[in-house]
VOBA-921721 format. One record per residue (C-alpha): residue in one letter; x, y, z; chain. Coordinates in steps of 0.25 Angstrom, whole numbers, plus 5000, padded with zeros to 4 digits. Layout:
N
a | X | Y | Z | A
...
This chain:
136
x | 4969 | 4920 | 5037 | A
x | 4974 | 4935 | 5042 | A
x | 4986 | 4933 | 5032 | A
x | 4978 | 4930 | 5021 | A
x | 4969 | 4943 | 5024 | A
x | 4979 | 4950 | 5025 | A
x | 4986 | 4947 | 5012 | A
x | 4973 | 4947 | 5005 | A
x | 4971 | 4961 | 5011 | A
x | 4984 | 4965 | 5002 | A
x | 4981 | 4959 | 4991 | A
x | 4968 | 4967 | 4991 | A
x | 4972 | 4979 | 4995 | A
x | 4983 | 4976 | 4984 | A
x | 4973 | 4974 | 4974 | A
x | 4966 | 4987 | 4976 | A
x | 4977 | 4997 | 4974 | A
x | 4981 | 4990 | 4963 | A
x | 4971 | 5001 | 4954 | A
x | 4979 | 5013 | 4962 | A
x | 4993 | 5007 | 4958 | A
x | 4986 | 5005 | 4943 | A
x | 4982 | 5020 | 4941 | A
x | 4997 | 5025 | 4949 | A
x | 5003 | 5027 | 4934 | A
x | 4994 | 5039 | 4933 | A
x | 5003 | 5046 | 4942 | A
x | 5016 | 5046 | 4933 | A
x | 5020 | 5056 | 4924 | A
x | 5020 | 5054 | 4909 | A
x | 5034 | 5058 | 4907 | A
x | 5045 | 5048 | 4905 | A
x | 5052 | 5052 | 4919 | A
x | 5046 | 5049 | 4934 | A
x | 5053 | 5057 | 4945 | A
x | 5051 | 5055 | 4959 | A
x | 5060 | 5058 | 4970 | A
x | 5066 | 5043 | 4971 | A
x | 5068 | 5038 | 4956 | A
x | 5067 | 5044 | 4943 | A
x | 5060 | 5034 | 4933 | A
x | 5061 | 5035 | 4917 | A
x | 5055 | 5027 | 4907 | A
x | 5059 | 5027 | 4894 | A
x | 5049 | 5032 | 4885 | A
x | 5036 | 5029 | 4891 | A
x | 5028 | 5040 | 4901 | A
x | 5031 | 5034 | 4916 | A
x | 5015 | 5033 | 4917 | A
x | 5013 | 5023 | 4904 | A
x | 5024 | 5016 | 4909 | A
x | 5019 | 5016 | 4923 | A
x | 5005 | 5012 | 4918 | A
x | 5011 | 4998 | 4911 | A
x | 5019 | 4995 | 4921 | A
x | 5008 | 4996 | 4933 | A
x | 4998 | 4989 | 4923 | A
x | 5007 | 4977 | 4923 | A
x | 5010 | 4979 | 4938 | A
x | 4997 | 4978 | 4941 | A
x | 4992 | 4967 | 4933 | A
x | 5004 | 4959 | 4939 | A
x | 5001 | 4960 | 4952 | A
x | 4986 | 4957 | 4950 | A
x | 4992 | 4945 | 4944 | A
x | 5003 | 4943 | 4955 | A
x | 4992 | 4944 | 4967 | A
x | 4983 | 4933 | 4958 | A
x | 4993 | 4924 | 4957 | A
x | 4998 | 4925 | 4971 | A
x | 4984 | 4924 | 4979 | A
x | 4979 | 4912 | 4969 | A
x | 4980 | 4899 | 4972 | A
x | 4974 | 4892 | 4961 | A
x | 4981 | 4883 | 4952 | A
x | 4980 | 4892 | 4941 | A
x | 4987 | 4904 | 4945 | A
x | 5000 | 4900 | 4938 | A
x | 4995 | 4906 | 4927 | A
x | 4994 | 4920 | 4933 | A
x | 5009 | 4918 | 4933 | A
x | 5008 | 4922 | 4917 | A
x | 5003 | 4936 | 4919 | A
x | 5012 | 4939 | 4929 | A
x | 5025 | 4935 | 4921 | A
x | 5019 | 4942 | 4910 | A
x | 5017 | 4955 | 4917 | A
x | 5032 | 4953 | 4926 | A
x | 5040 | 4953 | 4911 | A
x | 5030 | 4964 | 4905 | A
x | 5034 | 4974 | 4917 | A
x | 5047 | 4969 | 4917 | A
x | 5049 | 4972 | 4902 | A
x | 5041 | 4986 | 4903 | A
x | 5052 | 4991 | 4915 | A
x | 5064 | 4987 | 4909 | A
x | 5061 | 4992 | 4894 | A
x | 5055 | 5003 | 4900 | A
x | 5067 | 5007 | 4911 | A
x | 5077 | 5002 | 4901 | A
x | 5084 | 4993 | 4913 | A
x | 5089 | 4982 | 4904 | A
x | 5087 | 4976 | 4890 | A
x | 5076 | 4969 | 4885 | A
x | 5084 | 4956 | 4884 | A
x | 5089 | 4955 | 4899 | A
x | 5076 | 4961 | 4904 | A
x | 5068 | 4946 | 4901 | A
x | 5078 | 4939 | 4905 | A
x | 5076 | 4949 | 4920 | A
x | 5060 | 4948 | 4917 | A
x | 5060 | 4934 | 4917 | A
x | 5067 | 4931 | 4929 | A
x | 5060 | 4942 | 4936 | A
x | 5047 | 4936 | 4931 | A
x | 5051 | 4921 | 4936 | A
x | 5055 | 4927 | 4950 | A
x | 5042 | 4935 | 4953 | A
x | 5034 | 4922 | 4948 | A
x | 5042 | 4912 | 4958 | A
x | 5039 | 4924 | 4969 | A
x | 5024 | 4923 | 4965 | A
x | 5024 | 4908 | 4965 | A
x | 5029 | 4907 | 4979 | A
x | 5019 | 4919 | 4985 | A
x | 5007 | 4911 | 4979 | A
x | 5013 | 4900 | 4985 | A
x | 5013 | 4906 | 4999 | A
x | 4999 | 4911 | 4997 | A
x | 4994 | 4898 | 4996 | A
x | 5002 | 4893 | 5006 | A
x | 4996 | 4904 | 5014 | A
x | 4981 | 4899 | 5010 | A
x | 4984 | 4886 | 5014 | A
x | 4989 | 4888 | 5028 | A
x | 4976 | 4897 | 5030 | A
Protein backbone atom coordinates (compact mmCIF):
# COMPACT_ATOMS: atom_id res chain seq x y z
CA UNK A 1 0.00 0.00 0.00
CA UNK A 2 3.05 2.55 0.67
CA UNK A 3 4.24 1.80 -3.05
CA UNK A 4 1.04 2.85 -4.34
CA UNK A 5 1.14 6.18 -2.29
CA UNK A 6 4.08 6.90 -3.00
CA UNK A 7 3.62 6.62 -6.81
CA UNK A 8 0.33 8.26 -6.71
CA UNK A 9 2.32 11.07 -4.71
CA UNK A 10 4.43 11.55 -8.18
CA UNK A 11 1.76 11.34 -10.42
CA UNK A 12 0.31 14.36 -8.40
CA UNK A 13 2.97 16.28 -7.91
CA UNK A 14 3.44 15.40 -11.81
CA UNK A 15 0.30 16.69 -12.62
CA UNK A 16 0.67 19.97 -10.76
CA UNK A 17 3.82 21.30 -12.47
CA UNK A 18 2.45 20.54 -15.54
CA UNK A 19 0.95 24.43 -15.89
CA UNK A 20 4.69 25.68 -14.83
CA UNK A 21 6.21 23.36 -17.67
CA UNK A 22 3.07 24.87 -20.17
CA UNK A 23 3.85 28.60 -19.61
CA UNK A 24 8.15 27.90 -19.58
CA UNK A 25 7.91 28.88 -23.53
CA UNK A 26 7.43 32.49 -22.45
CA UNK A 27 11.06 32.55 -21.53
CA UNK A 28 12.49 32.07 -25.06
CA UNK A 29 13.56 34.66 -27.14
CA UNK A 30 11.56 35.39 -30.52
CA UNK A 31 14.60 35.32 -32.59
CA UNK A 32 15.39 32.12 -34.67
CA UNK A 33 18.78 31.28 -32.59
CA UNK A 34 18.77 30.00 -28.68
CA UNK A 35 22.20 30.31 -27.20
CA UNK A 36 23.10 28.81 -23.90
CA UNK A 37 26.57 27.90 -22.81
CA UNK A 38 26.07 23.98 -23.75
CA UNK A 39 24.20 23.86 -27.21
CA UNK A 40 23.19 26.29 -29.87
CA UNK A 41 19.51 25.54 -31.16
CA UNK A 42 18.33 26.93 -34.73
CA UNK A 43 14.97 26.64 -36.20
CA UNK A 44 14.51 27.25 -39.45
CA UNK A 45 12.06 30.08 -39.92
CA UNK A 46 9.97 29.98 -37.08
CA UNK A 47 10.79 32.26 -33.58
CA UNK A 48 12.30 29.46 -31.05
CA UNK A 49 9.12 30.57 -28.59
CA UNK A 50 6.21 29.42 -31.34
CA UNK A 51 7.97 26.59 -31.81
CA UNK A 52 8.43 26.00 -28.36
CA UNK A 53 4.87 26.77 -27.53
CA UNK A 54 3.61 23.81 -30.31
CA UNK A 55 5.80 21.53 -29.18
CA UNK A 56 5.26 21.84 -25.31
CA UNK A 57 1.52 21.92 -26.17
CA UNK A 58 1.69 18.47 -27.78
CA UNK A 59 4.13 17.56 -24.95
CA UNK A 60 1.78 18.24 -22.54
CA UNK A 61 -1.25 16.77 -23.83
CA UNK A 62 0.66 13.45 -24.43
CA UNK A 63 1.63 13.01 -21.06
CA UNK A 64 -1.87 13.76 -19.66
CA UNK A 65 -2.66 11.06 -21.98
CA UNK A 66 0.38 8.64 -21.18
CA UNK A 67 -0.41 8.94 -17.23
CA UNK A 68 -4.35 8.12 -18.16
CA UNK A 69 -3.61 5.38 -20.03
CA UNK A 70 -0.97 3.91 -17.55
CA UNK A 71 -2.93 4.22 -14.05
CA UNK A 72 -6.17 3.00 -15.86
CA UNK A 73 -7.34 -0.15 -15.54
CA UNK A 74 -10.48 -0.43 -17.37
CA UNK A 75 -11.21 -2.34 -20.39
CA UNK A 76 -11.50 0.69 -22.52
CA UNK A 77 -8.21 2.43 -22.24
CA UNK A 78 -7.01 0.87 -25.59
CA UNK A 79 -8.44 3.59 -27.10
CA UNK A 80 -6.51 6.36 -25.26
CA UNK A 81 -3.64 4.56 -27.38
CA UNK A 82 -5.18 6.84 -30.53
CA UNK A 83 -4.43 10.08 -29.05
CA UNK A 84 -1.04 9.29 -27.94
CA UNK A 85 0.08 7.77 -31.42
CA UNK A 86 -1.42 10.85 -32.80
CA UNK A 87 0.41 13.30 -30.71
CA UNK A 88 4.04 10.82 -30.85
CA UNK A 89 3.96 11.14 -35.10
CA UNK A 90 2.81 15.09 -34.88
CA UNK A 91 5.89 16.04 -32.56
CA UNK A 92 7.84 13.74 -34.54
CA UNK A 93 7.02 15.46 -37.85
CA UNK A 94 7.30 19.09 -36.20
CA UNK A 95 11.11 18.14 -34.95
CA UNK A 96 12.39 16.78 -38.06
CA UNK A 97 10.71 19.45 -40.51
CA UNK A 98 11.65 21.89 -38.26
CA UNK A 99 15.45 20.75 -37.45
CA UNK A 100 15.77 19.71 -40.89
CA UNK A 101 17.27 15.97 -39.57
CA UNK A 102 16.08 13.99 -42.24
CA UNK A 103 13.54 13.85 -45.38
CA UNK A 104 9.97 13.71 -45.06
CA UNK A 105 9.78 10.21 -46.62
CA UNK A 106 12.31 8.30 -44.17
CA UNK A 107 11.06 10.47 -41.20
CA UNK A 108 7.47 8.20 -41.18
CA UNK A 109 9.01 5.48 -41.82
CA UNK A 110 11.40 6.44 -38.15
CA UNK A 111 8.03 7.83 -36.65
CA UNK A 112 6.32 4.84 -37.09
CA UNK A 113 8.63 2.66 -35.36
CA UNK A 114 9.20 5.00 -32.74
CA UNK A 115 5.46 5.23 -32.28
CA UNK A 116 5.19 1.16 -32.07
CA UNK A 117 8.04 1.06 -29.64
CA UNK A 118 6.80 3.79 -27.13
CA UNK A 119 3.12 1.95 -27.24
CA UNK A 120 4.75 -1.67 -26.46
CA UNK A 121 6.72 0.30 -23.53
CA UNK A 122 3.28 1.79 -22.46
CA UNK A 123 1.42 -1.50 -22.77
CA UNK A 124 3.92 -3.30 -20.43
CA UNK A 125 3.94 -0.30 -17.73
CA UNK A 126 0.12 -0.53 -17.54
CA UNK A 127 0.60 -4.11 -17.33
CA UNK A 128 2.69 -3.80 -14.22
CA UNK A 129 0.47 -1.30 -12.70
CA UNK A 130 -2.14 -3.49 -12.59
CA UNK A 131 -0.27 -6.14 -11.59
CA UNK A 132 0.83 -3.99 -8.73
CA UNK A 133 -3.04 -3.30 -7.76
CA UNK A 134 -3.63 -6.73 -7.58
CA UNK A 135 -0.90 -7.97 -5.45
CA UNK A 136 -2.14 -4.99 -2.90
Amino acid sequence: MLKLLKKDGLVMISIAIIPFFYYSYNNLPSSNVFETYLITFQTSETPIYIFAYLLIGKLTALFISVLFYIFNNRGWKIVILIPITMYLFQISLMLYDELQIVKLNTSALISLVLILLTLIVLFYLSQLYIGLLNKN
